[in-house]
C-alpha positions in Angstrom: 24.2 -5.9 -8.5 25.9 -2.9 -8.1 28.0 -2.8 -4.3 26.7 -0.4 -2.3 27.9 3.0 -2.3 30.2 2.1 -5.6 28.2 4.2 -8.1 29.1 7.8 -8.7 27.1 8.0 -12.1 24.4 6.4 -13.5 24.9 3.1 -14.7 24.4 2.6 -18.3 21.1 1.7 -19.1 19.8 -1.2 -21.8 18.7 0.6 -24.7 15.1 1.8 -25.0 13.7 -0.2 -28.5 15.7 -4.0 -29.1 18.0 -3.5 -32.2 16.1 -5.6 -35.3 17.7 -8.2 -36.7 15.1 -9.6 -39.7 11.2 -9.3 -40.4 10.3 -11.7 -37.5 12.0 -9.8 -34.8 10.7 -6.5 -36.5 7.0 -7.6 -36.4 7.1 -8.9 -32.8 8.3 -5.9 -31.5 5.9 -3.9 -33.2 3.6 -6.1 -31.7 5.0 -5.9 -28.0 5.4 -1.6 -28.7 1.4 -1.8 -29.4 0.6 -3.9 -27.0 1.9 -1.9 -24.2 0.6 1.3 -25.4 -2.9 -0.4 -25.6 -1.8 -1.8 -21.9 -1.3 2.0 -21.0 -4.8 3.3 -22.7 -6.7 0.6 -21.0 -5.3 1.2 -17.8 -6.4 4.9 -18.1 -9.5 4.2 -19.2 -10.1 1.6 -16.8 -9.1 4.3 -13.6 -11.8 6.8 -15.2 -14.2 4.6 -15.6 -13.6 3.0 -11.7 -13.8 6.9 -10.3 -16.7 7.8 -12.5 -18.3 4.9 -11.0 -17.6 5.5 -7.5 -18.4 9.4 -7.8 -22.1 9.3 -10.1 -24.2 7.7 -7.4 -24.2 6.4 -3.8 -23.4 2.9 -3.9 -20.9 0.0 -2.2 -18.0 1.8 -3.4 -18.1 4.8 -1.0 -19.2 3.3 2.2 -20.0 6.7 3.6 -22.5 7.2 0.7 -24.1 3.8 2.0 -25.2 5.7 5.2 -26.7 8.3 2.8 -24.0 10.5 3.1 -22.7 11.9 -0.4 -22.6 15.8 -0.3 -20.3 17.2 -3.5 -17.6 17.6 -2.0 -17.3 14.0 -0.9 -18.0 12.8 -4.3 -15.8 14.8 -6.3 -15.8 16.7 -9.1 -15.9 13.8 -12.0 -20.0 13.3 -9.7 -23.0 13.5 -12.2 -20.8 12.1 -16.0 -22.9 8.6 -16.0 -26.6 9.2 -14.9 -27.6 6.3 -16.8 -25.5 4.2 -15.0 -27.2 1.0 -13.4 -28.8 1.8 -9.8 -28.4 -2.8 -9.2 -25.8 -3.5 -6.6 -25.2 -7.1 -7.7 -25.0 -5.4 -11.3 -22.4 -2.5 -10.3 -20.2 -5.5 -8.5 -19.8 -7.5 -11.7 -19.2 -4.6 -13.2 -16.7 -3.7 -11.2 -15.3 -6.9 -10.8 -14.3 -7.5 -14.4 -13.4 -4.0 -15.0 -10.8 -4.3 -12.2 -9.8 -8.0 -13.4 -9.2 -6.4 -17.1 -6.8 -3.4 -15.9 -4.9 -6.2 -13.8 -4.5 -8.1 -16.8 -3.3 -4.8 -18.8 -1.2 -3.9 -16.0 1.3 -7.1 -16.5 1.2 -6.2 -20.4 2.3 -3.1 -19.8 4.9 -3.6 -17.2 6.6 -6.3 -19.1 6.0 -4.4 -22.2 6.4 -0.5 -21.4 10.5 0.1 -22.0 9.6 -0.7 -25.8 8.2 2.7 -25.5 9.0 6.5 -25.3 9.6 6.7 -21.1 7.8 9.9 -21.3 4.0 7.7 -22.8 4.1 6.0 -19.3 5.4 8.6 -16.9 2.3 11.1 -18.6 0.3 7.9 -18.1 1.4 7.4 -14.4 0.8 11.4 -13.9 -2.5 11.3 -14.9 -4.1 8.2 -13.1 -2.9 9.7 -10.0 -4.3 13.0 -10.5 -7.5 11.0 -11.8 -7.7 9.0 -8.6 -6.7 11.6 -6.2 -10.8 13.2 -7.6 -12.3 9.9 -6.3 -14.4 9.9 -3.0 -12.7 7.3 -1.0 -12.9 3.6 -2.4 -14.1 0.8 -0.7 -12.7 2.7 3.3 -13.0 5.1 5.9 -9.2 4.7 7.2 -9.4 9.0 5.7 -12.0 10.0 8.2 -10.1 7.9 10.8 -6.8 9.7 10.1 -9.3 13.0 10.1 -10.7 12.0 13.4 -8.0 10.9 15.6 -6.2 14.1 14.5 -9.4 16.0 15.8 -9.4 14.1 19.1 -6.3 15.4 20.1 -5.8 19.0 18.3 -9.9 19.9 19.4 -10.3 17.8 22.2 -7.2 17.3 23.9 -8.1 13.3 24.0 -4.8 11.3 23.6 -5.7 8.7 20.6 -3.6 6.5 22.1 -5.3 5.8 25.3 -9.3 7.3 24.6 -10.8 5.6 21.9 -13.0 7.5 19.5 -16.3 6.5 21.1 -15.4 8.9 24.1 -14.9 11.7 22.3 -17.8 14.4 21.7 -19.6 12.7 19.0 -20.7 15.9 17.5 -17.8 16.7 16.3 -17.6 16.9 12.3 -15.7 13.8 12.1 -17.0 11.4 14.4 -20.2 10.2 12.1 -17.5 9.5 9.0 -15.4 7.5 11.0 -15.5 3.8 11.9 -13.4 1.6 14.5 -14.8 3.9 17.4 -13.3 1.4 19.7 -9.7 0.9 18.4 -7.1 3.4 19.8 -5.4 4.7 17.1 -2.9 2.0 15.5 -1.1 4.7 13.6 2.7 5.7 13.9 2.6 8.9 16.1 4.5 11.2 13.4 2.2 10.2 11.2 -0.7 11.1 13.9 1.3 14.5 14.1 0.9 15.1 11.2 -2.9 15.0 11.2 -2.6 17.1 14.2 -1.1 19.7 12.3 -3.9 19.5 9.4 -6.9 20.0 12.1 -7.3 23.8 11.7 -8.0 23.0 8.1 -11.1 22.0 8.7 -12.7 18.4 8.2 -13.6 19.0 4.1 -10.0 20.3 3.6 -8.3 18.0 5.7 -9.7 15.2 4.0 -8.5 16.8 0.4 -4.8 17.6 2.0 -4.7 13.9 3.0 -5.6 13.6 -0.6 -3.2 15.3 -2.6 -0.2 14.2 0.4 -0.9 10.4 -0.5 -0.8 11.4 -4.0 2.4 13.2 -3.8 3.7 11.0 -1.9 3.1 8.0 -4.3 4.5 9.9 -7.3 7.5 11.1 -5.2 8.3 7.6 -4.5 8.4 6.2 -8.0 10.7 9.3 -8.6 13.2 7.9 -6.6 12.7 4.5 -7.8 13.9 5.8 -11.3 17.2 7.3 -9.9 17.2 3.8 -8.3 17.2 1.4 -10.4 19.5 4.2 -12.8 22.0 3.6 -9.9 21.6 -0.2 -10.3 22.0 -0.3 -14.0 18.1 -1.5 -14.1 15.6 -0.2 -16.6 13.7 2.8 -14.3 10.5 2.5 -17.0 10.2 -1.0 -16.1 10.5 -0.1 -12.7 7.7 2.2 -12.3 5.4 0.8 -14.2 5.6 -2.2 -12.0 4.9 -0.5 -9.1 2.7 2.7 -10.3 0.3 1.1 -12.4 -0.6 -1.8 -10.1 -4.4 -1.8 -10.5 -4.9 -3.2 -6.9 -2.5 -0.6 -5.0 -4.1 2.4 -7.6 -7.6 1.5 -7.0 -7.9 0.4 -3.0 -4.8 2.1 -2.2 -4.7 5.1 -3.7 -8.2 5.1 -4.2 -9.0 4.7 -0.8 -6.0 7.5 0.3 -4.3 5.2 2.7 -1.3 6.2 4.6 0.9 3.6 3.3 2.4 6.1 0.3 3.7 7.7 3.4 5.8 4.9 4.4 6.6 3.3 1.4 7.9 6.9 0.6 10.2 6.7 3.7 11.5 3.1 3.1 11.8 4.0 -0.4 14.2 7.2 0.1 16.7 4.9 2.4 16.9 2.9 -0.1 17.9 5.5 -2.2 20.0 6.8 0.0 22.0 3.6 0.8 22.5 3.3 -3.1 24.1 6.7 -3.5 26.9 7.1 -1.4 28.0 5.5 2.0 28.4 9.0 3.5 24.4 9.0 3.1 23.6 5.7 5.0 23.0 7.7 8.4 20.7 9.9 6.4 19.5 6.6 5.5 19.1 5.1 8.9 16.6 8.4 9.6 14.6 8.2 6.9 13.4 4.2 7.6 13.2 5.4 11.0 10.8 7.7 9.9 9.1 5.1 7.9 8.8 3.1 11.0 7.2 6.1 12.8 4.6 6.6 10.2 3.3 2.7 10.1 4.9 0.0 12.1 5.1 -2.5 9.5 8.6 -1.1 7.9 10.2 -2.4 11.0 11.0 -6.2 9.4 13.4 -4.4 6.7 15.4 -2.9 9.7 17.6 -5.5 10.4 18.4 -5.8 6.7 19.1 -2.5 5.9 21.6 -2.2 9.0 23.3 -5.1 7.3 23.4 -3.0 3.8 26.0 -1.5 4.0 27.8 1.9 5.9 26.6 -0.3 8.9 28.0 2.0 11.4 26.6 5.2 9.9 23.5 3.6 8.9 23.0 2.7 12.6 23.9 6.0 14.2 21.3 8.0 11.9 18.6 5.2 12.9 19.1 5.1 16.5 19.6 9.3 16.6 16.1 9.3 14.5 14.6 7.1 17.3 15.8 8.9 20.2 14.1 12.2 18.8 10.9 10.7 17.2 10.6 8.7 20.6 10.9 11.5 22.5 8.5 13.2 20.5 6.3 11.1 20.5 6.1 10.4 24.5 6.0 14.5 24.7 3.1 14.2 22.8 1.3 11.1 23.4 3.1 9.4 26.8 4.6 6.1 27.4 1.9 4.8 24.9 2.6 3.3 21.8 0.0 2.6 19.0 -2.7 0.0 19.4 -0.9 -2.2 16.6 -1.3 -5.9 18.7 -4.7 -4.8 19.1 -5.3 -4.4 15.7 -3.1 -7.6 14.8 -5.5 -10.1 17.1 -8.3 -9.6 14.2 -8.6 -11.8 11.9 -9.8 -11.4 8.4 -11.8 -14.4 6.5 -9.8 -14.3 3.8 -6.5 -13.8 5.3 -3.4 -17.0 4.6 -3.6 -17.9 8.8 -7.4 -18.0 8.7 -7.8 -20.1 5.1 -4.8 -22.4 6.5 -6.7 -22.8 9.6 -9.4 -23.5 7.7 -7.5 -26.5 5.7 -6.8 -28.1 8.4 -10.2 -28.4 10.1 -9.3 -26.2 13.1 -12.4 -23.5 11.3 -10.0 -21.1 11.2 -6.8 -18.8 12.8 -6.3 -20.4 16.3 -3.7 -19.3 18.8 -1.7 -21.8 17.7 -1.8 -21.0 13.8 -1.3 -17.2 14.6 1.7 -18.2 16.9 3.2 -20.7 13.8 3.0 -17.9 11.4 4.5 -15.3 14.1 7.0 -17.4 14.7 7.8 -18.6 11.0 8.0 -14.3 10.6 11.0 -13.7 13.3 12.6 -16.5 11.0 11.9 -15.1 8.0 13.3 -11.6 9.3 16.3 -13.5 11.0 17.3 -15.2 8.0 16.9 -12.3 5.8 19.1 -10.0 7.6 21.7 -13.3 7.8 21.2 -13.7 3.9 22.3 -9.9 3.9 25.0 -9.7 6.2 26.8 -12.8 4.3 26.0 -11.2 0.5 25.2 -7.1 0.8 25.0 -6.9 -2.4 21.4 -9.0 -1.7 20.2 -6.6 0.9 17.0 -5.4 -2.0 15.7 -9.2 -2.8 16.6 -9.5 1.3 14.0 -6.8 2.0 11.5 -8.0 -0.4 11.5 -11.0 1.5 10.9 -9.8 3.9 7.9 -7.7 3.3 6.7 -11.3 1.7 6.9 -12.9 5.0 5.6 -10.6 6.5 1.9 -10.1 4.3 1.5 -13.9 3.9 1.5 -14.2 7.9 -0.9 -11.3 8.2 -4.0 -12.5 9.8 -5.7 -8.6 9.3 -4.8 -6.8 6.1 -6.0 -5.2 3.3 -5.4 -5.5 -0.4 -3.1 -1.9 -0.8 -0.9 -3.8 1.6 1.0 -5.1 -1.6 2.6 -1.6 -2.0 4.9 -2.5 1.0 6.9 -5.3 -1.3 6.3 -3.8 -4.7 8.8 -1.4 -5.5 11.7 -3.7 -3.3 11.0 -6.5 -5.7 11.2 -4.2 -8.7 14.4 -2.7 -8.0 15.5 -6.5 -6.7 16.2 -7.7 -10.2 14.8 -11.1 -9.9 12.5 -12.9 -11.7 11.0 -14.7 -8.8 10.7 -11.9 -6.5 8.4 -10.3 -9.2 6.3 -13.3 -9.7 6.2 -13.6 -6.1 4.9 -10.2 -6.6 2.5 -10.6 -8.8 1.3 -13.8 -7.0 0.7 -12.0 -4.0 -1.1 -9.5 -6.1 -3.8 -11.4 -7.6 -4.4 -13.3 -4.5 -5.3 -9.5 -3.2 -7.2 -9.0 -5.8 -9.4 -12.5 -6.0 -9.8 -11.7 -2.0 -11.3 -8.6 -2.2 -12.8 -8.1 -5.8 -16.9 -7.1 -5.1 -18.2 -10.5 -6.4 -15.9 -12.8 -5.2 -18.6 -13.3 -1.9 -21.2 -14.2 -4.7 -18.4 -16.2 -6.3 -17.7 -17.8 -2.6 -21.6 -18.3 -1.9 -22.0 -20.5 -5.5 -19.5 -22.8 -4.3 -20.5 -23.6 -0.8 -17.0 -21.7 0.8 -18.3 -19.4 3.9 -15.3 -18.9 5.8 -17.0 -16.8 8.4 -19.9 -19.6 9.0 -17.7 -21.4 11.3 -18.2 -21.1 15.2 -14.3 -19.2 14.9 -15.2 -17.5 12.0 -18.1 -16.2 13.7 -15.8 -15.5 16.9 -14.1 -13.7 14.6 -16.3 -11.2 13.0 -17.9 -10.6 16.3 -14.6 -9.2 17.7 -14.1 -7.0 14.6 -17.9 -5.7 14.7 -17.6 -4.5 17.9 -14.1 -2.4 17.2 -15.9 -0.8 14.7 -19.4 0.3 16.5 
């Protein structure tokens, strides 16, 4: 790996197409070249067929539409291309279930595969699954409205989201009825709750499309600068994006679903960047993971490895200086109140590793003393990942990852878009491992979340939630959201 701030140039890269050396190597990479560019047509397919879905009838995938709420705008403008689509729920969910199960299964074909190919077949093929996605009504969540609504609270209302919950507000406001979690203060970073502040006089309809096109933008900008990444590492950038932008679980309930975490991937992604370039940009670096931090809390685990990067001192005067401003900021703003993220991290989801581990060992579930096991086994993780970095710098990428790993397997609430966080650190990593690892978590997001997998659960007697702490457990989350 290259040492940081060593690389005035590109690296050079491996060359795009293998050299051939005899009829056997010819005809398997003819058949690797096809397969990814099948991988790549499938996968686009596969994203119109998921949106087209979503947008031709109200149905589990828009919860909104659910409570009979589906005007045009909501659905989008791909609404009304399927009519004979089937109007069966359990139907739609298998349907659904395999389609998403097939793209992941063309999505590691074509990220293994894809750097057989021209780079400009993936990155059109990137392009245009965003700009299909970014026409889908929300997938699967509500977390838009929420962003919408808290932004109303305190732009219209002059309700601080950090200490009035949403079920105070006036509940005729626009946003209130397409919002859930009326009882959570908001557990999102305040510049990211500026930000929705600033989008209020927009309107709800065209706040909810700027939120849109920002997490879109966001998401392409960020495998933008994992290209010039991994050309600064002497890594294939092809193979790099494709691993983290055609990632059917982060495109479909991620992007999908417009979740903020483009934002702060976006962030963490661009002080990585900025490490690699130069030392002189480390303190630009420090601000910009700061700023991640700011928009969603969960970037703070890759702190104490990034300080230990590399242009330490700079790296640390641009973080604290970012701190000092966005904290002030914020308690201009907002107060001496900070988000309501240990609020949110006391639920517990069924399927989450504390709750199934809790489970295995006959305890029915994530008890105060499995949660406090896996919090402690985190501040480990993090401690020994920022030692790993401080004793080999040239690490400090894999030392991230890990990072981000430890941190989603000891989540006892998350969702599956939560992979995005580790994603692009494992890809510019190098490793093998950290890309299975990857992967791994991957498909355990999307087993854990696919549409049939309850009817899958039900067939073989698993009901996580049936236990007298499962049931504890829902009951605490039901009455956030009322």
């Amino acid at each position: 790996m290259a040492t940081l701030g060593r690389l005035e140039r590109p690296a050079a890269l491996p060359a795009s197409r293998p050299q051939r050396h005899g009829s056997s190597v010819s005809l398997n990479e003819r058949v690797a070249r096809s397969a990814a560019a099948i991988s790549l047509l499938g996968l686009l397919a596969g994203s119109l067929l998921v949106v087209v879905i979503a947008a031709e009838r109200p149905s589990f995938l828009t919860p909104l539409s659910e409570r009979g709420f589906f005007p045009p705008w909501l659905a989008g403008p791909l609404h009304g291309l399927w009519p004979q689509l089937t109007g069966d729920g359990t139907q739609l969910e298998w349907l659904l279930s395999a389609l998403m199960a097939a793209m992941f299964v063309l999505y590691l074909i074509a990220s293994s595969n894809v750097r057989r190919l021209r780079a400009r077949w993936t990155i059109v093929t990137i392009v245009a699954i965003h700009l299909i996605f970014v026409l889908a009504p929300p997938l699967s969540y509500t977390d838009v409205f929420n962003y919408v609504n808290y932004g109303r609270m305190g732009a219209v209302h002059h309700l601080n989201p950090y200490t009035t919950v949403p079920l105070l507000e006036p509940h005729d406001d626009p946003s209130f009825p397409l919002s859930n979690w009326h009882h959570l203060l908001s557990p999102y970073g305040p510049l990211f709750t500026l930000f929705t502040y600033a989008l209020v006089p927009l309107g709800v309809v065209a706040s909810f499309w700027a939120l849109k096109l920002t997490v879109m933008l966001a998401s392409l900008a960020t495998l933008g600068l994992l290209w010039r990444c991994a050309q600064l590492l002497g890594r294939d950038p092809v193979g790099a994006i494709a691993f983290v932008g055609l990632n059917p679980v982060v495109l479909v309930w991620g992007l999908g679903a417009d979740h903020n975490d483009s934002l702060m991937v976006l962030f963490a992604v661009l002080a990585a960047y900025l490490l690699l370039r130069a030392p002189r940009a480390a303190r630009a670096g420090g601000v910009s993971l700061v700023c991640a931090i700011f928009v969603k809390a969960s970037a703070a685990v890759m702190l104490p490895v990034f300080l230990f990067a590399g242009g330490r001192r700079r790296f640390a005067l641009g973080a604290l200086s970012a701190a000092v401003v966005l904290t002030l900021a914020s308690v201009g703003a907002f107060g001496l109140h900070p988000p309501a993220v240990s609020t949110q991290s006391r639920l517990v989801a069924a399927i989450s590793p504390p709750n199934l581990l809790g489970l295995a060992i006959g305890q029915g579930g994530e008890t105060a003393a499995v949660r406090a096991v896996f919090e402690v086994s985190l501040i480990l993780a993090i401690g020994a990942c920022a030692l790993w970095t401080a004793r080999r710098p040239a690490d400090w990428l894999a030392a991230a990852a890990c990072a981000q790993l430890a941190l989603l397997v000891g989540l006892g609430w998350s969702g599956p878009w939560y992979v995005l966080w580790v994603l692009p650190f494992a890809a510019l990593a190098g490793g093998k491992r950290l890309r299975a690892a990857a992967v791994a978590l991957g498909v355990y997001f999307l087993l854990a979340y696919l549409p049939a997998t309850p009817m899958l659960a039900g067939a073989i007697g698993f009901h996580p939630e049936s236990t007298r702490l499962g049931v504890a457990h829902r009951e605490e989350t039901e009455l956030l959201v009322r």
